[in-house]
C-alpha angles and dihedrals in degrees: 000000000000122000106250087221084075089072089074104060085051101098113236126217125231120253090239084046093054086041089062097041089050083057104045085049089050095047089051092046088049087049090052100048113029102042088165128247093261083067114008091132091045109137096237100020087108103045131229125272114204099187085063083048084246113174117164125211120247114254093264096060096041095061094037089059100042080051086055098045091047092056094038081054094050124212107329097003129144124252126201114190098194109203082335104123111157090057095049082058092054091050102046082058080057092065095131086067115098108246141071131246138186136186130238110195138133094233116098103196082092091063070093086076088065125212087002089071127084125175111243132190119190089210095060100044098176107036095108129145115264092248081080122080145185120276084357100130119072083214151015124209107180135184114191106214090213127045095231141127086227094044091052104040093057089045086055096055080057097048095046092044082053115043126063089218114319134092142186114188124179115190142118134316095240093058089058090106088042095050099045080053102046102038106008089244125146133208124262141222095239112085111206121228135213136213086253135030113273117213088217108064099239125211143181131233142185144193096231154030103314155183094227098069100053093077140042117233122280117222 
């Protein structure tokens, strides 16, 4: 057991100090989980957590990617952004578009999205509410938050429970063996893009015959 005297080498705040600091942690709380309804998709608006290994895409591949997954869905289809944020966003300021679209993601700052959000963790695949059912999604577009053989073979489990067929995974370069092997995707031309420089070159690939592969990327 510790010596009591110990407690007084440990510095003490003031109480105006611990007042300010209250307020500066409310204020960030309030900023995480009440973006507001005038900007409640925003990309950044909820911002990113490293320590979740949270990078968000810049605006242009956002919203190249949410284009590509409404025409892989079709007219009317079903989109599931798996730990894939800053493209469910994208796709919710397309509201005028005909599909629907929910988000899978552990993080559960985007329980402010209501019923469309669904808590996911990577470690536990298949451990989805019963309103979601197999094969149900037109299409998966996925977003592994660690470059890892583990990582991306349990989010795998989740994308093919989910998708009647196609899938858009965005991850690493490196993983490219792992994920031709895992989920029969290939890599594409178009190099996605965030809103700040990754050490690890990411890419996307798909299952099938896509957009993404008729153009070379724009920087």
């Amino acid at each position: 057991m510790a010596d009591s005297d110990d407690d007084d080498d440990v510095p003490q705040l003031s109480s105006h100090t611990l007042a300010a600091l209250q307020e500066f942690y409310d204020e960030q709380q309030h900023r995480n989980t009440d973006p507001g309804e005038d900007n409640k998709y925003n990309i950044g608006v909820i911002e990113e957590n490293w320590q979740l290994s949270q990078f968000w895409y810049n605006e242009e591949t956002a919203l190249r990617l949410a284009t590509e997954a409404i025409m892989a869905a079709g007219k009317g289809g079903r989109i599931a952004c798996v730990s894939a944020p800053s493209v469910y966003q994208k796709l919710r300021e397309l509201k005028d578009e005909d599909f629907s679209v929910c988000i899978l993601e552990y993080d559960k700052r985007f329980a402010v999205y209501g019923e469309e959000f669904i808590y996911y963790d990577y470690n536990n695949p298949l451990n989805l509410p019963e309103k979601l059912t197999p094969h149900s999604f037109d299409i998966v577009i996925a977003d592994p938050p660690y470059l890892s053989e583990e990582c991306l073979r349990k989010t795998a489990e989740t994308i093919k429970f989910l998708t009647q067929g196609k899938i858009l995974l965005c991850t690493g370069a490196i993983m490219e063996k792992e994920a031709a092997e895992l989920l029969g995707v290939k890599m594409c031309k178009f190099i996605p893009k965030h809103t700040r420089n990754l050490a690890n070159e990411f890419r996307c690939y798909v299952n099938y015959d896509s957009g993404l592969n008729s153009e070379v990327n724009y920087s």
